[in-house]
C-alpha positions as CSV (number, residue, x, y, z in Angstrom):
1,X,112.4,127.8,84.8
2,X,113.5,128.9,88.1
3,X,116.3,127.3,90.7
4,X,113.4,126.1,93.1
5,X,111.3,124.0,90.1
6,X,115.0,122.4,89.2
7,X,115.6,121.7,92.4
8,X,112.4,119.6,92.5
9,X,113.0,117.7,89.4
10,X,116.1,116.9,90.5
11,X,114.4,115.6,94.1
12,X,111.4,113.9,92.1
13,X,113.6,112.1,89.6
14,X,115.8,110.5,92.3
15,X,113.1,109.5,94.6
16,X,110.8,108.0,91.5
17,X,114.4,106.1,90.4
18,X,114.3,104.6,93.8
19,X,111.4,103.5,94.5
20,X,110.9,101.9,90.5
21,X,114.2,100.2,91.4
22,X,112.8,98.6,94.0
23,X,109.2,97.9,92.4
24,X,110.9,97.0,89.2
25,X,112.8,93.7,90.8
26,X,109.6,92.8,92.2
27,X,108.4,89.6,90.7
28,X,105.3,89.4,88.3
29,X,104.4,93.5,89.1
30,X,102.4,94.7,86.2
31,X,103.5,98.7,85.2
32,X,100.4,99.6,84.9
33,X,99.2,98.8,88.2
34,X,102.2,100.2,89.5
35,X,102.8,103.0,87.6
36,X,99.4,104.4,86.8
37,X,97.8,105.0,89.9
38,X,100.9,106.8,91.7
39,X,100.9,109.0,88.9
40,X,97.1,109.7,89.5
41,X,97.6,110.1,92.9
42,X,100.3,112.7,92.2
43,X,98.1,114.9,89.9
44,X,94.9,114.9,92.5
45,X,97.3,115.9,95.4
46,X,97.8,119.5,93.3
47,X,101.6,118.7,92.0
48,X,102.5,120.6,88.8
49,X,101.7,118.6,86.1
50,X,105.3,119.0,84.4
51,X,106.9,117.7,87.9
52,X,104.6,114.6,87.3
53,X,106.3,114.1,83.7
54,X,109.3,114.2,85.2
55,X,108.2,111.6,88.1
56,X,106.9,109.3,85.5
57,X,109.9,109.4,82.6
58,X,112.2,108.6,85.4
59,X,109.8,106.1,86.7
60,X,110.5,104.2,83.3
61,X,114.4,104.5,83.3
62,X,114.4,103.0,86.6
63,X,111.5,100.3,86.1
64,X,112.8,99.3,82.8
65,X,116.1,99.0,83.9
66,X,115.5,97.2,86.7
67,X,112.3,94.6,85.8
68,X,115.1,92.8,83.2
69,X,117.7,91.7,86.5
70,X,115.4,88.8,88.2
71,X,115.1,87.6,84.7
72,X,119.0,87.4,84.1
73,X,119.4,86.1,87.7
74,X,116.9,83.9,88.3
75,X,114.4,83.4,85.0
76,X,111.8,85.4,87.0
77,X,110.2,88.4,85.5
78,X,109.7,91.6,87.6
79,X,107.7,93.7,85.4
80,X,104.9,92.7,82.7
81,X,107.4,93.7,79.9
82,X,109.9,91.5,81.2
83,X,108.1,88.6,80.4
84,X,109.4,88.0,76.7
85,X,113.1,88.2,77.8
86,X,112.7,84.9,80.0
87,X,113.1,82.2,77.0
88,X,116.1,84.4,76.1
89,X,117.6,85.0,79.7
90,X,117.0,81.0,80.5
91,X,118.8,79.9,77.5
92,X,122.2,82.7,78.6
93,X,121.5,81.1,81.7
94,X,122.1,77.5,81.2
95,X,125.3,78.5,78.9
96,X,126.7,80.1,81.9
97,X,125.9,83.8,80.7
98,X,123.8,85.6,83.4
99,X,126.6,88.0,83.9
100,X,126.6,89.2,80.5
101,X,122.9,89.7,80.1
102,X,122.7,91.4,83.2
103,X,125.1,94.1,82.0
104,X,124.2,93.9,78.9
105,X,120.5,94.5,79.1
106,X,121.1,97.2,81.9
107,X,123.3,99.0,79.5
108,X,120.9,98.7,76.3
109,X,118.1,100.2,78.5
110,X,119.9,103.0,78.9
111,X,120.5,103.5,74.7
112,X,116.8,102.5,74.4
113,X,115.8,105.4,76.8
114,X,118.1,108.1,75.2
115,X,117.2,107.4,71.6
116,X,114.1,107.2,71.9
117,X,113.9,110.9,74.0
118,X,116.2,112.2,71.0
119,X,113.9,111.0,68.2
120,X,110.3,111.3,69.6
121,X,111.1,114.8,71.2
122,X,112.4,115.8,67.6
123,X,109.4,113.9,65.8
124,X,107.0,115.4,68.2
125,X,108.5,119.1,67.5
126,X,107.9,118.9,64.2
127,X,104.4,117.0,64.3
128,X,103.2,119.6,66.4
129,X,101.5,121.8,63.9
130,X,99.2,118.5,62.9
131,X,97.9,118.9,66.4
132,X,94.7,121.2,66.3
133,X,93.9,119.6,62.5
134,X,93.9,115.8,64.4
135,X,91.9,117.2,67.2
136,X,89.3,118.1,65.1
137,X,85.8,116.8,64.6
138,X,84.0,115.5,60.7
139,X,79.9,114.9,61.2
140,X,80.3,110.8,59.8
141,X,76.2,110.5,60.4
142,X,73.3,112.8,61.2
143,X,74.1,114.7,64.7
144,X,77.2,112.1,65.4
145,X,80.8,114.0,64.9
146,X,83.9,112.0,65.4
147,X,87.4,113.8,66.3
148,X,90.1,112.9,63.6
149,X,92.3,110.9,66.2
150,X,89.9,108.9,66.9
151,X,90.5,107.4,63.7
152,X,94.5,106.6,65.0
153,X,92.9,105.7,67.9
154,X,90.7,102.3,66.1
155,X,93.4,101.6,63.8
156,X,95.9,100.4,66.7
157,X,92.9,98.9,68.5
158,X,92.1,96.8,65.7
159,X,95.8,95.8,65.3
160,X,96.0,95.2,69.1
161,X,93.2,93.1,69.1
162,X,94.4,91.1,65.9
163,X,97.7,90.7,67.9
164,X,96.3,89.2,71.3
165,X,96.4,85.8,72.1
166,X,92.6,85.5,71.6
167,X,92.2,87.9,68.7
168,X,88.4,86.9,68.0
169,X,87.3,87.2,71.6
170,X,89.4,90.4,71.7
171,X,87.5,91.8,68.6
172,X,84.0,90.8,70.5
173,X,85.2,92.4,73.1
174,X,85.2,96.1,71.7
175,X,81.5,97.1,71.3
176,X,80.4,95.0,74.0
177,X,82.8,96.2,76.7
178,X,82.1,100.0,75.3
179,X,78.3,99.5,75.7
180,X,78.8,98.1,78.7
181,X,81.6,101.4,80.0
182,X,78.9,103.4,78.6
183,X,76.1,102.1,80.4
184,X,77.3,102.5,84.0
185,X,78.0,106.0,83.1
186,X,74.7,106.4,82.2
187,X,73.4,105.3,85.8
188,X,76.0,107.6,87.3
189,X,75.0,110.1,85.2
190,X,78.2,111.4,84.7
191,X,80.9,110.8,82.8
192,X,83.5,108.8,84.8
193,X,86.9,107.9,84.0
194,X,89.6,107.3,86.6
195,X,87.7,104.9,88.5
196,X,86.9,102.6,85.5
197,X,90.6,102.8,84.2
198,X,91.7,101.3,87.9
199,X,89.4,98.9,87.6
200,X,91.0,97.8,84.6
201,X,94.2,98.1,86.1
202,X,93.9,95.7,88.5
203,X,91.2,93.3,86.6
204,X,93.6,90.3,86.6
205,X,94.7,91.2,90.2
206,X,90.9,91.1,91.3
207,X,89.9,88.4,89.1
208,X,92.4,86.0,90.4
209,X,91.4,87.2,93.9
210,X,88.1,86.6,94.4
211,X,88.4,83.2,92.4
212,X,89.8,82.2,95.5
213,X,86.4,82.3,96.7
214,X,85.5,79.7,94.4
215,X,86.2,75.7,96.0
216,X,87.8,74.3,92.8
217,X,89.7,77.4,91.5
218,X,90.9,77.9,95.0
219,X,92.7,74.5,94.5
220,X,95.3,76.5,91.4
221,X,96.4,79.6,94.1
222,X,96.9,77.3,97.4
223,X,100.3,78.0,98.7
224,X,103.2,74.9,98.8
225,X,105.6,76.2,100.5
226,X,108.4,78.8,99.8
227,X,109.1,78.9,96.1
228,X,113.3,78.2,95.9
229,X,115.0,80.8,93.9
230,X,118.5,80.1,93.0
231,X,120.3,83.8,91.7
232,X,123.2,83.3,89.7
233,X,126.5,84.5,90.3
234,X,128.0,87.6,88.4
235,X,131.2,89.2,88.1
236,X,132.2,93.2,88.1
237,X,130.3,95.4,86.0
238,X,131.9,98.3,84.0
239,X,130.6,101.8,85.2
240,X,130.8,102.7,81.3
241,X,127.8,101.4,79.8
242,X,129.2,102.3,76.3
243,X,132.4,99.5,77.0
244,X,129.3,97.1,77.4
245,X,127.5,96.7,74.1
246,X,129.1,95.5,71.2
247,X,129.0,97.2,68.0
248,X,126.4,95.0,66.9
249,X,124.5,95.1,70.0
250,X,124.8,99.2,69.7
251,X,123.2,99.3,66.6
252,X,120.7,97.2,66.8
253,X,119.7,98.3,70.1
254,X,120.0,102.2,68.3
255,X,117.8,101.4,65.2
256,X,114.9,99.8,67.0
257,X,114.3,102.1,70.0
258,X,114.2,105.0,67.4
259,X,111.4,102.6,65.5
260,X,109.7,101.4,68.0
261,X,109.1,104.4,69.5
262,X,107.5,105.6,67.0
263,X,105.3,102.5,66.3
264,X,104.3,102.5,70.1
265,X,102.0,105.9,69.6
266,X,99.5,102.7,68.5
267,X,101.4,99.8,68.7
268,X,101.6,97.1,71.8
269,X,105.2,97.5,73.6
270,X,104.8,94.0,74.7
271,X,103.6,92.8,71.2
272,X,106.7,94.9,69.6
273,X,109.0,94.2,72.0
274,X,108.0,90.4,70.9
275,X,108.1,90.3,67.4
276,X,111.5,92.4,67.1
277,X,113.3,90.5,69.8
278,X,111.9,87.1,68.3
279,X,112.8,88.2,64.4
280,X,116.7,89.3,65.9
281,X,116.9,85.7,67.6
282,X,115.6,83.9,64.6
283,X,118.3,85.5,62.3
284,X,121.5,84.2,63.8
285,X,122.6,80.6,63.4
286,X,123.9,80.3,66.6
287,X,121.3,79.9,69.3
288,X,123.3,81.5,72.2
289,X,124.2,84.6,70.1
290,X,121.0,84.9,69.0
291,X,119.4,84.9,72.4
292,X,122.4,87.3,73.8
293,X,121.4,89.6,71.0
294,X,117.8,89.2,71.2
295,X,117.6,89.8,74.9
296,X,120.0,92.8,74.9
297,X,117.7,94.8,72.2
298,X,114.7,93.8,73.7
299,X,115.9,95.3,77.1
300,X,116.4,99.2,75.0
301,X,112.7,98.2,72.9
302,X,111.2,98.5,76.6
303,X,112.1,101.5,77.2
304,X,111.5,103.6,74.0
305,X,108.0,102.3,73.5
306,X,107.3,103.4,77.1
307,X,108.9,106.5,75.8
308,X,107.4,107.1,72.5
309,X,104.1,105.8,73.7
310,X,103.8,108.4,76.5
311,X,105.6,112.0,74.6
312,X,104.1,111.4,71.2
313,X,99.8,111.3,71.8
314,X,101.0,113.9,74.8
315,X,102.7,116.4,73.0
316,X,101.0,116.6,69.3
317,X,97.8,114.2,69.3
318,X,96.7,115.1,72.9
319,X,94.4,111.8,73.4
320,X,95.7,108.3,74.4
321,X,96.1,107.0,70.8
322,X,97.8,103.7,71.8
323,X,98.0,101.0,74.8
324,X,101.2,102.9,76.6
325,X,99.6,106.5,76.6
326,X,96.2,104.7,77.0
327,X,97.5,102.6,80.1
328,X,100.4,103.8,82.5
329,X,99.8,107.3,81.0
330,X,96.6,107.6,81.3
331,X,96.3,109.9,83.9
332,X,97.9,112.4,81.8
333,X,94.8,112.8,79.8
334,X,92.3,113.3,82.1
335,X,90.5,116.4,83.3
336,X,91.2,117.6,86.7
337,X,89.0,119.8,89.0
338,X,91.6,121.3,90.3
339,X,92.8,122.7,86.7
340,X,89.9,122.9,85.0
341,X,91.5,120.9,81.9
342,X,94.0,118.0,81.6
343,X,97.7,117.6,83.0
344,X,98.4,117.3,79.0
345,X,96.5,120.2,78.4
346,X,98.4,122.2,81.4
347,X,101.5,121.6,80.1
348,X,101.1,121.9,77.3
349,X,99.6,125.3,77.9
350,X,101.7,126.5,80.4
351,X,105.3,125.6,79.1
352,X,107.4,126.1,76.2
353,X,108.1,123.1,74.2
354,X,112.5,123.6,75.5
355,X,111.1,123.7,78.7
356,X,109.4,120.0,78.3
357,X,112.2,118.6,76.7
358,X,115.0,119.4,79.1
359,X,112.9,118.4,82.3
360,X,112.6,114.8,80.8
361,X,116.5,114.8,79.9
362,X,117.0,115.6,82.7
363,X,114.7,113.5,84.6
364,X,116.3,110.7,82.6
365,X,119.4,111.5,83.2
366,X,119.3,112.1,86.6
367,X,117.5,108.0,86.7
368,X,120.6,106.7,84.8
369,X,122.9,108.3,87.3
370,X,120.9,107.6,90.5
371,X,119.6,104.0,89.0
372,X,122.9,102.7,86.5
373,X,125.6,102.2,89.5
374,X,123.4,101.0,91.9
375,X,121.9,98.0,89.9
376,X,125.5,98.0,88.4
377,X,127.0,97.5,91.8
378,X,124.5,95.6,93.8
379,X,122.1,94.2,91.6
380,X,122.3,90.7,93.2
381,X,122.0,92.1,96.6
382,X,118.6,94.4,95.9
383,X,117.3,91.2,94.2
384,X,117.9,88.8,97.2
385,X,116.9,91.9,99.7
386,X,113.4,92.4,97.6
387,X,112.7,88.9,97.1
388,X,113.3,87.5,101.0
389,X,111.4,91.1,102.4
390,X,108.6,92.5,100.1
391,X,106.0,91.0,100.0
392,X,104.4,91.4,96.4
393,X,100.7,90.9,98.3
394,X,101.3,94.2,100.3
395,X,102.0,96.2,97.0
396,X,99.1,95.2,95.3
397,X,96.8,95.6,98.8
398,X,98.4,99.2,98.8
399,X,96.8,99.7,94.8
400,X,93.4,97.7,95.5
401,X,92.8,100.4,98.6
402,X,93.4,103.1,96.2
403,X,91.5,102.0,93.6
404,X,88.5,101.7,96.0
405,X,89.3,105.1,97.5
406,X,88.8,106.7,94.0
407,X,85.9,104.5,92.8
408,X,84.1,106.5,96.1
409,X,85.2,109.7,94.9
410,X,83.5,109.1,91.8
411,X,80.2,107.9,92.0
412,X,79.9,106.6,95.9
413,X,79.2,103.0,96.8
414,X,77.8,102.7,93.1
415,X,81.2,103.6,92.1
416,X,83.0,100.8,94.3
417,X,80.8,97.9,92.6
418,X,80.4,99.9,89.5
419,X,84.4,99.3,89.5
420,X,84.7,95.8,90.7
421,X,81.7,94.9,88.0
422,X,84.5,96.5,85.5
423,X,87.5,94.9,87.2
424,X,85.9,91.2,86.7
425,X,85.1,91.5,83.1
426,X,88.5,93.1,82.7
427,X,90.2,89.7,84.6
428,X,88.0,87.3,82.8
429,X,88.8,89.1,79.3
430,X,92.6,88.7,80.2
431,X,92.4,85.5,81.2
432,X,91.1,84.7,78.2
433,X,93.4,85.8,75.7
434,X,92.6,89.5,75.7
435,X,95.2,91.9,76.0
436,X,94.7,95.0,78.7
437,X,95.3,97.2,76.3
438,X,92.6,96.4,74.2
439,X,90.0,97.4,77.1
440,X,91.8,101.0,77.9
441,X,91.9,101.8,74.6
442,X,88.0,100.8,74.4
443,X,87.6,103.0,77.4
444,X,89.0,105.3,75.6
445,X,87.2,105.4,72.6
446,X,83.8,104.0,74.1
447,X,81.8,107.1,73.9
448,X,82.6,107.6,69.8
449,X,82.2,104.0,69.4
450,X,78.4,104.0,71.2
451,X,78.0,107.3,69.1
452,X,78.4,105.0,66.0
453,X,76.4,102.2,66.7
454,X,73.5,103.8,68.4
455,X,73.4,107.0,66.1
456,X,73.1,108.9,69.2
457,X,75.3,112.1,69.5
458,X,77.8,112.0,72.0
């Protein structure tokens, strides 16, 4: 690789650390709303496909590190796969341990990050051969082939939809939503992608919108006031992340980023991220040790499932096989004019596999050194700064406009309500018990799935 292309990995990974930190503080910001449609943006302006990788690993060192702080400070949640830390952060909280979980869950971020480059970088080299066999096609009925992923592809759909909150509704959900995907790309009359994956996106961001519109459900989003936050006070950090952890809390935080990351090529990050943090808790006596622990590994299982989600189906499968690589990474798999193929496709084409693996070292490490002092240092300044200044409303105006933009590109003012007809099922299904990922990964798989119900060919 040549001076210049380092040069801009080092520039991208610094500028993607600092703006995640920043988005990842934010209260209540979902990843893939914030995440995906950057990343989109990015690979329609023309940028080199690896430089995007790079953008987007160091986009989750920064966001993961950073979602986990207004949880420790205040009990609030910035990102989506915050959310399971709260119970653990309120009860550190009230025993007077916000300090430690801060530090502690910024430092098991950065073990969950490493590992899980190390072991799905090394899984992925050797996995690579299976590549072209997966990507294959079997005839399962008269004129109807299906490619061998695909097969990946159901199993963790099923188990996602088993594992939502409204597992029968999320089961419904699968054909239906697929006939109805395929459908509107039937009245295009093309086969459009990047619109509908938006619309997903921001479902429960338009859903809870336009119910505004409604008399009685306005009632739930009227505004009371300011919402008092009280941030708790911390104490000096250690620079060394490694004088952190404690042995325990090393190898714990070691063994289950190396597993999860694996899991998470089909496997729910939030839903893992649950159940391992929850079954850690559960085992010690003590409740306060238990959440300490349970919160610090949790804070390392963020990361490598964003990892292992996104490298794995990139590198061997080459198709979103799970909810990560079928939701913030999506854009990865999708065909671009302007290359004539997917980004996955371009790199993988177009680079040696040493080539991908040092630019996402690197990008990661360039996150943890940009991204670990500053939270380290002024973590409780950046939190009061983004909470009293940004407001959340003009981040998810920004994505909306976006969203619209590229629904036009697509398929014109069809494409706009073609989108927000998507977006509204996509709220009412979350709202409902339905995880997101179930509906990407549908998206994802909706033509095979038609293919087998109808007995039509693809």
């Amino acid at each position: 690789m040549d001076p210049f292309s380092v040069l801009l990995i080092l520039i991208l990974s610094a500028l993607s650390t600092l703006l995640y930190i920043f988005i990842g503080i934010l209260p209540g910001t979902d990843e893939t709303a914030t995440m995906a449609p950057i990343l989109l943006t990015l690979l329609l302006a023309g940028v080199d496909p690896l430089l995007a990788l790079v953008w987007f690993i160091a986009s989750i060192a920064a966001f993961k590190m950073a979602d986990s702080i207004p949880v420790a400070l205040a009990g609030i949640p910035g990102g989506v796969m915050a959310v399971p830390q709260v119970p653990d952060a309120l009860t550190a909280k009230e025993s007077g341990l916000a300090d430690t979980i801060l530090r502690k869950g910024i430092a098991s971020s950065v073990v969950g990050q490493f590992v899980a480059l190390v072991t799905t970088l090394t899984i992925s080299y050797y996995l690579m051969p299976l590549g072209d066999w997966l990507r294959a096609t079997d005839e399962i009925l008269p004129n109807v082939k299906v490619a061998r992923w695909f097969w990946i592809l159901l199993a963790g759909l099923l188990i996602l939809a088993v594992t939502s909150k409204n597992k029968w509704l999320a089961l419904l959900s699968i054909p239906s939503f697929a006939l109805g995907i395929q459908g509107l790309r039937a009245v295009y009359g093309r086969p459009v992608y990047i619109s509908f994956f938006l619309g997903i996106t921001i479902g429960p961001m338009m859903f809870e919108l336009l119910s505004m519109l409604h008399k009685e459900l306005k009632k739930n989003y009227e505004r009371r006031g300011l919402k008092e936050v009280r941030l708790a006070k911390i104490s000096k950090i250690p620079l060394n992340p490694l004088k952190i952890l404690s042995k325990e809390e090393a190898a714990q935080s070691t063994i289950w980023s190396a597993v999860t990351s694996v899991l998470a090529t089909v496997m729910s990050p939030v839903g893992l991220t649950i159940l391992i943090g929850d079954l850690i808790r559960e085992s010690k006596k003590d409740k306060i040790r238990g959440s300490v622990l349970a919160y610090t590994v949790r804070d390392s299982i963020k990361n490598a499932t964003y990892i292992g989600g996104t490298l794995i189906p990139l590198l061997v499968i080459g198709q979103p096989t799970g909810p990560m690589a079928a939701g913030p990474a999506m854009p990865f798999f999708q065909n671009l004019e302007s290359l004539g193929m997917s980004a996955r496709d371009y790199i993988v084409k177009n680079y040696d596999y040493v080539t991908i693996a040092l630019s996402v070292l690197v990008a990661s490490a360039i996150a943890f050194l940009v991204a670990y002092p500053i939270l380290v240092k002024y973590s409780r300044k950046i939190t009061l700064a983004v909470f009293r200044r940004v407001p959340a409303e003009a981040l998810y105006g920004l994505f909306i406009a976006i969203v619209i933009m590229l629904s036009y590109y697509d398929a014109r003012l069809a494409g706009v309500f073609g989108t927000l007809v998507i977006s509204l099922v996509s709220g009412a299904l979350w709202k409902l018990g339905v995880s997101l990922g179930v509906l990407f990964m549908t998206l994802v798989a909706a033509p095979t799935l038609v293919a087998i119900l109808t007995g039509l060919p693809i």
